[in-house]
Backbone of each chain as ProteinMPNN parsed JSONL, in Angstrom:
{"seq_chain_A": "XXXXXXXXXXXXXXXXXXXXXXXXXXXXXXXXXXXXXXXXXXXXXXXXXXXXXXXXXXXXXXXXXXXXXXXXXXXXXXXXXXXXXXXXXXXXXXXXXXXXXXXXXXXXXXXXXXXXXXXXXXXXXXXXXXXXXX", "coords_chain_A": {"N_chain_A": [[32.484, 112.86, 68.932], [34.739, 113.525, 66.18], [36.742, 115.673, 63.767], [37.522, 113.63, 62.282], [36.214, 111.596, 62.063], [34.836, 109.014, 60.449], [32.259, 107.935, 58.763], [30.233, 105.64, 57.211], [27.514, 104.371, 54.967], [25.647, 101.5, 55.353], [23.919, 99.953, 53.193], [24.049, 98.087, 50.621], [23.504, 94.013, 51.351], [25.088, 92.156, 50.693], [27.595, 89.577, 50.747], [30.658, 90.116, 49.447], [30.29, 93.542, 49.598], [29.729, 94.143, 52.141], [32.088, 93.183, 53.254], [33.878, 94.498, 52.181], [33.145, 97.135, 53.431], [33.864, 96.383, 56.085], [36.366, 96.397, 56.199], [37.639, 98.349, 55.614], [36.489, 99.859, 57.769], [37.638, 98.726, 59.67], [40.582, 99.312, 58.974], [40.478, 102.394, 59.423], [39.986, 102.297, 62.276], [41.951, 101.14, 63.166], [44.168, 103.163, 62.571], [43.162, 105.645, 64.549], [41.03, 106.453, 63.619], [37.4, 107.389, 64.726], [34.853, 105.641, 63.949], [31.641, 105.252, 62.323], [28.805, 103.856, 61.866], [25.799, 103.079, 59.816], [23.185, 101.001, 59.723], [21.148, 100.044, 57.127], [17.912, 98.96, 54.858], [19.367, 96.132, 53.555], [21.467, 95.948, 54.44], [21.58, 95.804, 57.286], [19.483, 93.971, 57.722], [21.162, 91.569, 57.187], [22.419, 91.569, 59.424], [20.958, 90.112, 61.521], [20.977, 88.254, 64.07], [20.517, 85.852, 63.931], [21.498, 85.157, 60.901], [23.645, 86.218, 60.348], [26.504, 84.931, 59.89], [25.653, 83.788, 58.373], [25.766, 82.991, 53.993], [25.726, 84.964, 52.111], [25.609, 86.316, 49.421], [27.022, 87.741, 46.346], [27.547, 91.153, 44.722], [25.21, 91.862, 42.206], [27.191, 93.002, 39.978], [29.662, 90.99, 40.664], [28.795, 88.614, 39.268], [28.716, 84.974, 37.937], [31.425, 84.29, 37.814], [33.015, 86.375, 38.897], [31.384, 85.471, 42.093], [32.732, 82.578, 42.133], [35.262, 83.541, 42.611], [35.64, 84.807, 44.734], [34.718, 83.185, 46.907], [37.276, 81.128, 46.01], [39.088, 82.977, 47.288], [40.413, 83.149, 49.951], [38.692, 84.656, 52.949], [38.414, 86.779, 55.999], [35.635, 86.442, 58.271], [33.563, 89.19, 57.485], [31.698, 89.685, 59.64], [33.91, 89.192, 61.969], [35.607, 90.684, 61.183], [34.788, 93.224, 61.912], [33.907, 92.646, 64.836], [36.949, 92.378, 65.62], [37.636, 95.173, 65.179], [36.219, 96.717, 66.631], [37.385, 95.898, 69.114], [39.926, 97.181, 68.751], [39.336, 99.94, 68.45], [37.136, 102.611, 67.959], [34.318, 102.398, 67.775], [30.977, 102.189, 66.541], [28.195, 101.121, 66.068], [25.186, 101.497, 64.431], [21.87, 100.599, 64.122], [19.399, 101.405, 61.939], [16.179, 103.542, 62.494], [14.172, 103.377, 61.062], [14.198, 101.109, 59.118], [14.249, 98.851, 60.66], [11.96, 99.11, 61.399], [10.487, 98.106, 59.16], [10.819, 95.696, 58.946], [10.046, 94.633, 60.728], [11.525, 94.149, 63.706], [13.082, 93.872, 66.547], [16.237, 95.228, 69.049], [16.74, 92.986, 70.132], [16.893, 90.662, 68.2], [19.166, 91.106, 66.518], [22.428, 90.928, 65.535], [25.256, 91.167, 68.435], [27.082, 92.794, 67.97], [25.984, 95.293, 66.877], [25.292, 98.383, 68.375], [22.842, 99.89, 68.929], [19.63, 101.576, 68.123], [18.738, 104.054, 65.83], [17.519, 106.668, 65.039], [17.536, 108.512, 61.882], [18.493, 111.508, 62.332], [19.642, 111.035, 64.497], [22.351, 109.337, 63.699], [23.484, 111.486, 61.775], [24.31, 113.487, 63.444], [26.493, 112.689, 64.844], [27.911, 111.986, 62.326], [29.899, 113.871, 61.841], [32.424, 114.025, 59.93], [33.132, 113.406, 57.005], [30.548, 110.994, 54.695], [30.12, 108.018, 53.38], [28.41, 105.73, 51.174], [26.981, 102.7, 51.522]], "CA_chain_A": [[32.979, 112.503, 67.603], [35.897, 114.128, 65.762], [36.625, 115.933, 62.626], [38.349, 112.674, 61.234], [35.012, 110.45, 61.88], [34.115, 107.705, 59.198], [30.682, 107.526, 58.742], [29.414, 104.548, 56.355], [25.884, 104.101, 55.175], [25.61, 100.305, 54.902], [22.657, 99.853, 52.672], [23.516, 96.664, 50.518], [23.155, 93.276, 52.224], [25.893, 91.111, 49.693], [28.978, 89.796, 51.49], [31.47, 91.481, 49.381], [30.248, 94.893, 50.201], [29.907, 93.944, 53.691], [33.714, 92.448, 53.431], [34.988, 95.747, 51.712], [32.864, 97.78, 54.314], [34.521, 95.94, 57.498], [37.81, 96.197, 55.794], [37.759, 100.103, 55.376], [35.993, 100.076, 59.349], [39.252, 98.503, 60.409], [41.48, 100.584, 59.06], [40.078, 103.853, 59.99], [39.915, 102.418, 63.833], [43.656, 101.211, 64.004], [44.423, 104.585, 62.534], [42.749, 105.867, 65.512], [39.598, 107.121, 63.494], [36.292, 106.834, 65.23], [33.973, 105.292, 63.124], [30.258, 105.41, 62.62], [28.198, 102.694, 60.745], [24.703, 102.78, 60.147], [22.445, 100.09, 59.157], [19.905, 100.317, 56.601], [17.882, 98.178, 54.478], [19.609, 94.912, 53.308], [22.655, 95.365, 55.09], [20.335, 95.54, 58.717], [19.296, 92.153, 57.292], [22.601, 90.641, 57.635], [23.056, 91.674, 60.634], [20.38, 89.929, 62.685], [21.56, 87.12, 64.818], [20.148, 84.608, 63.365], [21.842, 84.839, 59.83], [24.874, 86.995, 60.178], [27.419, 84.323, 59.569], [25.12, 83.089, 56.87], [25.87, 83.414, 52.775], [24.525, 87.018, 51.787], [26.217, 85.995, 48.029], [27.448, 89.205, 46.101], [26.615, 91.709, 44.359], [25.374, 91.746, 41.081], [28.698, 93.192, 38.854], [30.198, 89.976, 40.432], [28.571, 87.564, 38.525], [29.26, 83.387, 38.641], [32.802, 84.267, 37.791], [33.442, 86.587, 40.586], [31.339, 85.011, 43.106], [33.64, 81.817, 42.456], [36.671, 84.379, 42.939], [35.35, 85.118, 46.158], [35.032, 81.779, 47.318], [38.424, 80.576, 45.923], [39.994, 83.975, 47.703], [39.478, 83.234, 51.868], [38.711, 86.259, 53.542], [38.044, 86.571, 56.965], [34.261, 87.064, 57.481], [32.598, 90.827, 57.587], [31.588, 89.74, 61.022], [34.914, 88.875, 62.544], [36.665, 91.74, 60.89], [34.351, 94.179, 63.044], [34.754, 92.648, 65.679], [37.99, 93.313, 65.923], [37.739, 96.621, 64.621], [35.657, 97.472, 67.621], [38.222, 95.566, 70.06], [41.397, 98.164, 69.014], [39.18, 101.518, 67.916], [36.17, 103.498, 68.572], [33.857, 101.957, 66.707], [29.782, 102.633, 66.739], [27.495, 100.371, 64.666], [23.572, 101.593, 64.965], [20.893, 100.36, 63.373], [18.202, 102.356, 61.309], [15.092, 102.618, 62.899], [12.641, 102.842, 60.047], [14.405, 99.783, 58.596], [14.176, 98.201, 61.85], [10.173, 98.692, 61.444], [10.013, 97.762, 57.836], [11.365, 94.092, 59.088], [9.3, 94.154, 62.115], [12.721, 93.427, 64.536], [13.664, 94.724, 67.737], [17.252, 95.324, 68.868], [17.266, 91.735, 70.375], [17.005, 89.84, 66.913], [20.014, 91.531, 65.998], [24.077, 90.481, 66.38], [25.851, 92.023, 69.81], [27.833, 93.928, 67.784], [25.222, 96.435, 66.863], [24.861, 99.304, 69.693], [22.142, 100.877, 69.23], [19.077, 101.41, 67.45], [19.272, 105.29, 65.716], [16.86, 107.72, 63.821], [18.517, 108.82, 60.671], [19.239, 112.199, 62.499], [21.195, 111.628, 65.36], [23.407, 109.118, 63.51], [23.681, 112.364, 60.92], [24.721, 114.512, 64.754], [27.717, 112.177, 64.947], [28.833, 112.441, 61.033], [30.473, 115.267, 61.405], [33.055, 114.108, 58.427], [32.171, 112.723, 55.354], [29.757, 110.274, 54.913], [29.821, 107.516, 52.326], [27.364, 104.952, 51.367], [28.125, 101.485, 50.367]], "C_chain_A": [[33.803, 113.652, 67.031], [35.593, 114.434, 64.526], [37.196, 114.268, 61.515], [37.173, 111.279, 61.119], [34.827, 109.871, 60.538], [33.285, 107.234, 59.327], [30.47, 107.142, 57.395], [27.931, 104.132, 56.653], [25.952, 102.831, 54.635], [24.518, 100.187, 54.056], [22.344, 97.935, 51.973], [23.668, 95.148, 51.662], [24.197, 92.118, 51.766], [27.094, 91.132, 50.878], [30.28, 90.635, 51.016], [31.28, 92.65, 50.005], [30.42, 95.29, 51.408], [31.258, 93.885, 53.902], [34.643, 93.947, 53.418], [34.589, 97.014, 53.338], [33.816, 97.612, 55.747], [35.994, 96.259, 57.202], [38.522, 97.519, 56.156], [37.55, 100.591, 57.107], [37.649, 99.685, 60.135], [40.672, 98.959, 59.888], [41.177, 101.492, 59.217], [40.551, 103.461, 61.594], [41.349, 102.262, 63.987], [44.419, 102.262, 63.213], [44.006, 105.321, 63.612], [41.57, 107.058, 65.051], [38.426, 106.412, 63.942], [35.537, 106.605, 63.932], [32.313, 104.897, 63.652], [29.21, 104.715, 61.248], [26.678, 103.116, 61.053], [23.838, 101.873, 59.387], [21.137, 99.905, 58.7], [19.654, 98.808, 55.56], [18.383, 96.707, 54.078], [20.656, 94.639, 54.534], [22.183, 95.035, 56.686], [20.046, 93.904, 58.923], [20.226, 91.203, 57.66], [23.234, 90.864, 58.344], [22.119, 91.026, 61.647], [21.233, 88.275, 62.608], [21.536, 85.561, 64.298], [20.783, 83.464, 61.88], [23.263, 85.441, 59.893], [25.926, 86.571, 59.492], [26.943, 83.436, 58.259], [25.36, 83.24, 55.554], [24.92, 84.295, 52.437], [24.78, 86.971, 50.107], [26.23, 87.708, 47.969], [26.957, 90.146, 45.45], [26.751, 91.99, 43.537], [26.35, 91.631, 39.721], [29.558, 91.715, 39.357], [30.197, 88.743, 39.442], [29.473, 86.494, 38.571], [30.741, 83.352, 39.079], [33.578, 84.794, 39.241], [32.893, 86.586, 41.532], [32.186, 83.793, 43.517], [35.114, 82.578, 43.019], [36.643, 84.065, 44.312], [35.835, 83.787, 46.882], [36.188, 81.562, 47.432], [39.43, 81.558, 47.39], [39.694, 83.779, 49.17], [40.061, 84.179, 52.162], [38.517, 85.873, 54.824], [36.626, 87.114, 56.664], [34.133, 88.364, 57.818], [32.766, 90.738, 58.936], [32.386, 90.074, 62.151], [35.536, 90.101, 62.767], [36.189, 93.042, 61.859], [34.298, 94.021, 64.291], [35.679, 92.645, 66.687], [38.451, 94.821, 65.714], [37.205, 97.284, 66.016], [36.447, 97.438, 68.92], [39.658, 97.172, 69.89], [40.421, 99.498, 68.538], [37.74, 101.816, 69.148], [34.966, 103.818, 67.55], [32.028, 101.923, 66.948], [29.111, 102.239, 65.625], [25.787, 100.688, 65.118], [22.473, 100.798, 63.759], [19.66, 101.387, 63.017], [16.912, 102.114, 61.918], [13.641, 102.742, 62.275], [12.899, 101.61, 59.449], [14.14, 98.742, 59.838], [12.464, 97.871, 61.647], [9.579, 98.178, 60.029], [10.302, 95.788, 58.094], [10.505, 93.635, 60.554], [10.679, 93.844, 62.818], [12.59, 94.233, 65.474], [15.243, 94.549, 67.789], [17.564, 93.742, 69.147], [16.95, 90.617, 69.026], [18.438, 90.179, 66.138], [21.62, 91.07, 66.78], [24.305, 91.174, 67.322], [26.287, 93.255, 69.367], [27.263, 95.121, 67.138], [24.962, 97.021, 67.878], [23.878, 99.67, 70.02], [20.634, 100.807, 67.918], [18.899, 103.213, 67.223], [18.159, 105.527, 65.095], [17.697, 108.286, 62.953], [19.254, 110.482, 61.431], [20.116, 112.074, 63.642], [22.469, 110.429, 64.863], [24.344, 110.593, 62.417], [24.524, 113.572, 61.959], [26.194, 113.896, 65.015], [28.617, 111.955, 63.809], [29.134, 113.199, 61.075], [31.66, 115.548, 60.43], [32.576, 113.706, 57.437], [31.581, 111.442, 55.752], [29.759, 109.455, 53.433], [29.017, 106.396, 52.598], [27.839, 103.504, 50.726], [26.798, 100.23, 50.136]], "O_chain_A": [[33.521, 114.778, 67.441], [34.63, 113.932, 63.945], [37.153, 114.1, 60.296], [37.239, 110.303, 60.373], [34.663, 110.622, 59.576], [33.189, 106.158, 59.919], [30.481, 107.959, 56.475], [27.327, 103.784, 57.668], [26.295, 102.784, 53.454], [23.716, 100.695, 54.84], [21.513, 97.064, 52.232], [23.965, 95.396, 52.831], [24.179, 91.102, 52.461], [27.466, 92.051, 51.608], [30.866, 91.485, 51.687], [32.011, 92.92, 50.958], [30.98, 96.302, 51.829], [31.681, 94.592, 54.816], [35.551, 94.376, 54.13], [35.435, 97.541, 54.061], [34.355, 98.55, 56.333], [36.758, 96.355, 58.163], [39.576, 97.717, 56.758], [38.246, 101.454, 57.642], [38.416, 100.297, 60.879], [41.712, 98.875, 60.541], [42.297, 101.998, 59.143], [41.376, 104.183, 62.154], [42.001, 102.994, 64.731], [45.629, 102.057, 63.312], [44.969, 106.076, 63.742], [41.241, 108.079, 65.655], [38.249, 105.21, 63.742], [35.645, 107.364, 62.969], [31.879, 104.481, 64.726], [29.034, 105.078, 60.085], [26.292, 103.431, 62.179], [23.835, 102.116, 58.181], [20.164, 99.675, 59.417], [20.471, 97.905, 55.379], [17.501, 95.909, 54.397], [20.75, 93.672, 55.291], [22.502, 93.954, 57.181], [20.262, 93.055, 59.788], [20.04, 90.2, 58.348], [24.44, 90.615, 58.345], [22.407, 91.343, 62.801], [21.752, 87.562, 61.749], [22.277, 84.579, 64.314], [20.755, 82.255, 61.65], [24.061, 84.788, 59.221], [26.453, 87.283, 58.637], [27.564, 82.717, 57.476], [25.026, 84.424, 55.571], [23.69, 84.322, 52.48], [24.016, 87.706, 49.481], [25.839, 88.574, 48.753], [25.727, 90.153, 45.48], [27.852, 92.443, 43.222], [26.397, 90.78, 38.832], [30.185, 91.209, 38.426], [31.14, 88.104, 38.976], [30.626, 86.597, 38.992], [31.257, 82.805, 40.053], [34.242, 84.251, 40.125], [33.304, 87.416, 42.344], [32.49, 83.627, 44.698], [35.881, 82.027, 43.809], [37.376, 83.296, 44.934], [36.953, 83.463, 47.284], [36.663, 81.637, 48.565], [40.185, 81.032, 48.207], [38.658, 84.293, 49.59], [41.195, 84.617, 51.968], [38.42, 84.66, 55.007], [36.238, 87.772, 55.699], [34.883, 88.629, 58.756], [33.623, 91.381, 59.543], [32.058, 90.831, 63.065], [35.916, 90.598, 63.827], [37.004, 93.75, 62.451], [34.561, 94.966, 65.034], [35.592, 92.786, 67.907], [39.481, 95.384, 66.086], [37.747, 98.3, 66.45], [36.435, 98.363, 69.732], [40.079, 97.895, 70.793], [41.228, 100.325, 68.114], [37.455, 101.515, 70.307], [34.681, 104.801, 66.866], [31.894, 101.359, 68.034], [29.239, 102.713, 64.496], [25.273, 100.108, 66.074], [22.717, 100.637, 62.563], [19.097, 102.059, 63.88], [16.419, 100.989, 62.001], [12.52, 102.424, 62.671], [11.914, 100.916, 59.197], [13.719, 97.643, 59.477], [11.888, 96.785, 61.716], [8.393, 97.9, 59.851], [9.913, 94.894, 57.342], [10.445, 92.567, 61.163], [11.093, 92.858, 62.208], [12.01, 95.307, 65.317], [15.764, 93.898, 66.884], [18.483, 93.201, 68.531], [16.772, 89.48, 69.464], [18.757, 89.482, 65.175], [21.912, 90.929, 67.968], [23.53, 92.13, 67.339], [26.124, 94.365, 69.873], [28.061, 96.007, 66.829], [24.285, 96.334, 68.643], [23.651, 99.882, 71.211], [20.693, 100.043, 66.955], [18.905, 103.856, 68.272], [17.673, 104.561, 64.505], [18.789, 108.588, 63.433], [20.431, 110.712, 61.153], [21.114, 112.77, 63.827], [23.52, 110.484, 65.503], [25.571, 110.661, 62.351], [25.244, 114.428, 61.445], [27.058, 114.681, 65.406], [29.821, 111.761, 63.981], [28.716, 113.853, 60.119], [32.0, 116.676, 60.072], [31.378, 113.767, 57.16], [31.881, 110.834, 56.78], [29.457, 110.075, 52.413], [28.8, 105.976, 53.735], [28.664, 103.236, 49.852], [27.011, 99.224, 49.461]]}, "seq_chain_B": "XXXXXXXXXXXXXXXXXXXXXXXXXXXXXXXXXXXXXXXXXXXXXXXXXXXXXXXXXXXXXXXXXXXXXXXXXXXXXXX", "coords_chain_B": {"N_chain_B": [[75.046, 97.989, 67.339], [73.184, 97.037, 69.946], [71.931, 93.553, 70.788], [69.115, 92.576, 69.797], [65.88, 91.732, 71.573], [63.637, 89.668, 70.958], [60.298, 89.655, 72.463], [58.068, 88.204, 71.159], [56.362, 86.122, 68.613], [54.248, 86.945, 65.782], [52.719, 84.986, 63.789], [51.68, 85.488, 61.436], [51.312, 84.607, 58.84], [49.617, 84.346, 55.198], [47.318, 85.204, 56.113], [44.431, 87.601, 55.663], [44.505, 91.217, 54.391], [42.732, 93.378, 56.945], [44.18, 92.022, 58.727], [46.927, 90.473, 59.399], [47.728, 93.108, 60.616], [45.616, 94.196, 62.582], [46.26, 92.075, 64.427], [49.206, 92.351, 65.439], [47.947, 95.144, 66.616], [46.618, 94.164, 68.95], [48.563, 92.355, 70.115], [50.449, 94.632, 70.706], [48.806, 96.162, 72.429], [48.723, 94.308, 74.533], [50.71, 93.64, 75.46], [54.222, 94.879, 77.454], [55.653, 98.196, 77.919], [58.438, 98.798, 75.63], [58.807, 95.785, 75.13], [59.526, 93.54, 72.147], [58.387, 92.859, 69.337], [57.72, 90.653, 66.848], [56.272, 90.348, 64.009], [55.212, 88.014, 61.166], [54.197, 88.347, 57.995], [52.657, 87.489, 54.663], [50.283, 89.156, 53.162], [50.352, 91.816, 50.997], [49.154, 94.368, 51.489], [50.134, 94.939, 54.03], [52.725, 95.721, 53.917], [52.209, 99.087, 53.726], [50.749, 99.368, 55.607], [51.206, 98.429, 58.229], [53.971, 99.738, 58.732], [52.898, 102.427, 58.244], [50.646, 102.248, 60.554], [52.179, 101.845, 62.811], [54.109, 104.458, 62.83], [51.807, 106.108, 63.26], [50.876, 105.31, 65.637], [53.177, 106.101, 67.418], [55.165, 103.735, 67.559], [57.868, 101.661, 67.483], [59.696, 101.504, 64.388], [61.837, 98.642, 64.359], [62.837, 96.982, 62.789], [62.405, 95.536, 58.867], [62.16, 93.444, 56.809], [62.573, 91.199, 53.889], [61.533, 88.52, 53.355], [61.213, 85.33, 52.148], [58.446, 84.784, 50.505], [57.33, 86.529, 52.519], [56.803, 88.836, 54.696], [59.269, 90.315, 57.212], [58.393, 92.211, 60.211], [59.449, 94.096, 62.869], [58.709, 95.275, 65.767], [58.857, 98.082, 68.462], [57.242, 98.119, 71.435], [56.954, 101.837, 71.923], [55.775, 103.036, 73.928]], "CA_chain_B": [[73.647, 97.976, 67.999], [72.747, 96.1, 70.938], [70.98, 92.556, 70.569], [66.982, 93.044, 70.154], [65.404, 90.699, 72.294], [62.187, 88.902, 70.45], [59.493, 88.721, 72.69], [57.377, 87.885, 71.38], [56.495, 86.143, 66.917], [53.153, 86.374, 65.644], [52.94, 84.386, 62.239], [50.341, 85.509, 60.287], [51.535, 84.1, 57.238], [48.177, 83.539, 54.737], [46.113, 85.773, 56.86], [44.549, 88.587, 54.373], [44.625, 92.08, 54.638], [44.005, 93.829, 57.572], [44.604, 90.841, 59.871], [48.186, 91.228, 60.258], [47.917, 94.603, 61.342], [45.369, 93.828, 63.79], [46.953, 91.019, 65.679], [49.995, 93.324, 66.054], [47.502, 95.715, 67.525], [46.253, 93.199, 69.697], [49.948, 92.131, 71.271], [51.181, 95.567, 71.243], [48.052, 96.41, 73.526], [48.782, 93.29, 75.694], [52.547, 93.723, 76.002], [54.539, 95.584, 78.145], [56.217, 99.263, 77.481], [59.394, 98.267, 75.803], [58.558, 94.571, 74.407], [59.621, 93.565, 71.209], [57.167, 91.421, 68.711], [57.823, 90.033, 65.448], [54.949, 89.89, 62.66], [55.355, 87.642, 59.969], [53.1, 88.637, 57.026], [52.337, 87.7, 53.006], [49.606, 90.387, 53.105], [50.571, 93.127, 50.801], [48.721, 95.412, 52.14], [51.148, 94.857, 55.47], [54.129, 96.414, 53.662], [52.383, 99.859, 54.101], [50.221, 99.082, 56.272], [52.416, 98.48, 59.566], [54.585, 101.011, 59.048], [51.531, 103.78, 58.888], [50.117, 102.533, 62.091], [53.649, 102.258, 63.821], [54.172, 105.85, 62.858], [50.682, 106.879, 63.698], [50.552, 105.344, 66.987], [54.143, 106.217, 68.204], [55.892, 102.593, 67.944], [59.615, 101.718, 67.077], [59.952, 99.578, 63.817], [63.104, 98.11, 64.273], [63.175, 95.95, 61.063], [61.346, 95.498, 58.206], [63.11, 92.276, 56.524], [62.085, 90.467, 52.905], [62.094, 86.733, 53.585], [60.718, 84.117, 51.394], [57.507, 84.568, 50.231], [56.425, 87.036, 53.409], [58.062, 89.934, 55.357], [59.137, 90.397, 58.302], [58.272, 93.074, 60.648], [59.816, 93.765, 63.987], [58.505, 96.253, 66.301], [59.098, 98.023, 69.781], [56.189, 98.659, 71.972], [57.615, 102.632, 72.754], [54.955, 103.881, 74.989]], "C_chain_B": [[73.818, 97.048, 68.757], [71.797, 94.539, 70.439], [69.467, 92.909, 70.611], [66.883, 91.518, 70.488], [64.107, 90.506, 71.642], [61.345, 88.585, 71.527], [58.545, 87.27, 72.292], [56.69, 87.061, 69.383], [55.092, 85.731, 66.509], [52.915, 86.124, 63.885], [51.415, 84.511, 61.899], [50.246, 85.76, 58.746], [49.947, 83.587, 56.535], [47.199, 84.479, 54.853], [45.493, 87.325, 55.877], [44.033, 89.722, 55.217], [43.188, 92.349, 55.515], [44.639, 92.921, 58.934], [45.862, 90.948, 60.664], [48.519, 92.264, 61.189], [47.144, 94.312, 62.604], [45.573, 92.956, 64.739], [48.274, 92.041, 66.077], [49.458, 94.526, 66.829], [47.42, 95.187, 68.699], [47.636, 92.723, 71.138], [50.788, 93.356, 71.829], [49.898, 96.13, 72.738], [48.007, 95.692, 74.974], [49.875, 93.661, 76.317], [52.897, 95.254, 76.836], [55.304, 96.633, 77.464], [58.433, 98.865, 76.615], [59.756, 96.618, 75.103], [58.864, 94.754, 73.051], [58.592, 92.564, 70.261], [57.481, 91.651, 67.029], [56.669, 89.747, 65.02], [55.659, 89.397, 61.478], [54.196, 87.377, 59.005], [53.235, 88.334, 56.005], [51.446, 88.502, 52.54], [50.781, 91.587, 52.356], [50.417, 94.465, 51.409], [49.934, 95.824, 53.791], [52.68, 95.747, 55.269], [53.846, 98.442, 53.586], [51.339, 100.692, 55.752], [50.525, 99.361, 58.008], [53.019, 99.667, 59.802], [53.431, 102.623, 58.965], [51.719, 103.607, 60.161], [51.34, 102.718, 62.831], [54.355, 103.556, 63.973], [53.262, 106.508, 64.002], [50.523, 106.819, 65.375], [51.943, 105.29, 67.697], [55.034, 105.332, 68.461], [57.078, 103.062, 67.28], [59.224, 100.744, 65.98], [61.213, 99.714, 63.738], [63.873, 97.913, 63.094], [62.035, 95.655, 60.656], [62.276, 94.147, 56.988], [62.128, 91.505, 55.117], [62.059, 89.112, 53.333], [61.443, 86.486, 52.206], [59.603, 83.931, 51.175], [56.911, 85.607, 51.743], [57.539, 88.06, 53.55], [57.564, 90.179, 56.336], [59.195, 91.717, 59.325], [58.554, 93.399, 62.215], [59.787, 95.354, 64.884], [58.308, 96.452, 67.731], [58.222, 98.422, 70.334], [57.353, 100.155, 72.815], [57.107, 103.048, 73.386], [53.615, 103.188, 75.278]], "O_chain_B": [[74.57, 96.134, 68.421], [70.917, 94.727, 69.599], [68.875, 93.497, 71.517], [67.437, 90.525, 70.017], [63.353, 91.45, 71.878], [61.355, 87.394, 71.84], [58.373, 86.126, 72.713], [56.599, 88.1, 68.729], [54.652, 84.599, 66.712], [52.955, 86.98, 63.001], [50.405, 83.83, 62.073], [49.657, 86.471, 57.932], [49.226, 82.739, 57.063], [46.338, 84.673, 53.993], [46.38, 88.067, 55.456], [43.408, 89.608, 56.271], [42.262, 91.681, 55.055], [45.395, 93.27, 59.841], [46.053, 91.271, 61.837], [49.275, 92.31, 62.159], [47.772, 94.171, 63.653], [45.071, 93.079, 65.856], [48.206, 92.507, 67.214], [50.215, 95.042, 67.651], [48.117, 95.667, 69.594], [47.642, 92.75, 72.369], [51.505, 93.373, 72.829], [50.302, 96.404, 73.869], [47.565, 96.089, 76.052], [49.99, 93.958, 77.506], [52.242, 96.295, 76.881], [55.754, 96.271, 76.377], [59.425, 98.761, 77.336], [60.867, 96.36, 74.64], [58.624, 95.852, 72.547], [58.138, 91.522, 70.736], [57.432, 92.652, 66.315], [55.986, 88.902, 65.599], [56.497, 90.048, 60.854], [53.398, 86.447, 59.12], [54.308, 88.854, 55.699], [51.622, 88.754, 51.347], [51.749, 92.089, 52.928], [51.23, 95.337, 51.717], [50.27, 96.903, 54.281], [53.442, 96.225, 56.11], [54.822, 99.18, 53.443], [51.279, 101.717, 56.432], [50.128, 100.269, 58.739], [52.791, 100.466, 60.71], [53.444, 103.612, 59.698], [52.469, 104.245, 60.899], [51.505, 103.759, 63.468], [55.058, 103.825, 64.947], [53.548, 107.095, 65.045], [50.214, 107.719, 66.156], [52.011, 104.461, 68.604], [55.832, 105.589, 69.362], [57.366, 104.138, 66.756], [58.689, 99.649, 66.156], [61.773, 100.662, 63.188], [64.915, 98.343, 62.6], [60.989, 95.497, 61.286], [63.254, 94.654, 56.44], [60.949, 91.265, 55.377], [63.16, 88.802, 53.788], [61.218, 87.342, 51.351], [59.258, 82.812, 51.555], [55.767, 85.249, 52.026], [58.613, 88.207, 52.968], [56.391, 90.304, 56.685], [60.247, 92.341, 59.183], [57.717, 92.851, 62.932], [60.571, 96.29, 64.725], [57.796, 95.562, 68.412], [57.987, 99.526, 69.844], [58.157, 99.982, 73.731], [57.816, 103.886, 73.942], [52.824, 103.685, 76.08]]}, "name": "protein", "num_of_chains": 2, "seq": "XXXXXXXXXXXXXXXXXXXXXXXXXXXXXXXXXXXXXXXXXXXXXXXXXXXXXXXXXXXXXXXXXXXXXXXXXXXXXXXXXXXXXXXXXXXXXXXXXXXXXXXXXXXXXXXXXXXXXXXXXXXXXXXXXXXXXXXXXXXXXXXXXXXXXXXXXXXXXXXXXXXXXXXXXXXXXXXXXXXXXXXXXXXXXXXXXXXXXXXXXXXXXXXXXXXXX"}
């Protein structure tokens, strides 16, 4: 991992955030920044297999008004947008693995496009740029 | 100037930000050294979008063209 790494702490579980998250993941990679996701609490959630493509609705400051926005506005989903993010970059999605045990899951309940299942420090060994949380 | 030859026109009129950009990843990764490919975008984001990555990753943009509700983007796979 590089000084130009993009390390995102996924935390909430709402599709916006997810949407904006994937959005930001795919431009860093076709910039040709590696990126480094990790998956905690809610957002973990909406990543197992089962629901992924499911309505996660938004988050709170949206309210009725701008969850109808949303709606009206077609996006591609979260899902999709990564990916492709992972198809053109260098792209590394782990999962948390105390959240992992707070949900009871293993890695196989979870979408493909998660790699890995991580302890908070060695995804922290591969942030070696900034780190934001979303 | 010489004629530019169009391989190749990927219409991703509609498609919202960064879509455009990544399907032009997508064909420039397929295509051969030299290929030309047309993106047609209404994505804002695409008007600085494109030209970044085509910098960043060493392409030719040819043309960058207003049309009618989109713009058109025409770029050379240089390496």
């Amino acid at each position: 991992m590089s000084e130009d790494t993009l390390s995102l702490v996924l935390f909430s579980g709402t599709d916006d955030r997810l949407t904006a998250a994937a959005v930001l993941t795919a431009g860093a990679a076709a910039m040709g920044r590696p990126v480094n996701l990790f998956l905690q609490y809610w957002a973990l959630d909406a990543f197992r297999a089962d629901r992924i493509t499911k309505d996660h609705g938004a988050a709170p400051e949206a309210g009725p008004e701008g969850s109808a926005l949303m709606a009206r506005h077609a996006q591609q989903h979260w899902s999709e947008v990564l990916r492709q993010a992972k198809e053109i970059g260098e792209v590394g999605i782990h999962a948390c693995a105390l959240s992992m045990e707070m949900f009871e899951i293993t890695k196989d309940d979870l979408d493909p496009l998660v790699d890995d299942v991580e302890g908070v420090a060695s995804f922290m060994a591969e942030a070696t740029g900034p780190v934001a949380f979303v | 100037m010489a004629e530019i030859q169009i391989t190749r026109t990927i219409d991703a009129k509609g498609m919202p930000c960064p879509g455009p950009l990544m399907s032009l990843i997508g064909a420039i990764r397929e295509g051969e050294v030299g290929e030309v490919i047309e993106v047609l975008s209404s994505d804002e984001g695409s008007k600085t979008d494109i030209p970044a990555w085509v910098a960043k990753a060493g392409m030719e943009l040819v043309e960058v063209a207003d049309e009618d509700g989109f713009t058109r983007f025409v770029v050379r796979k240089a390496r």
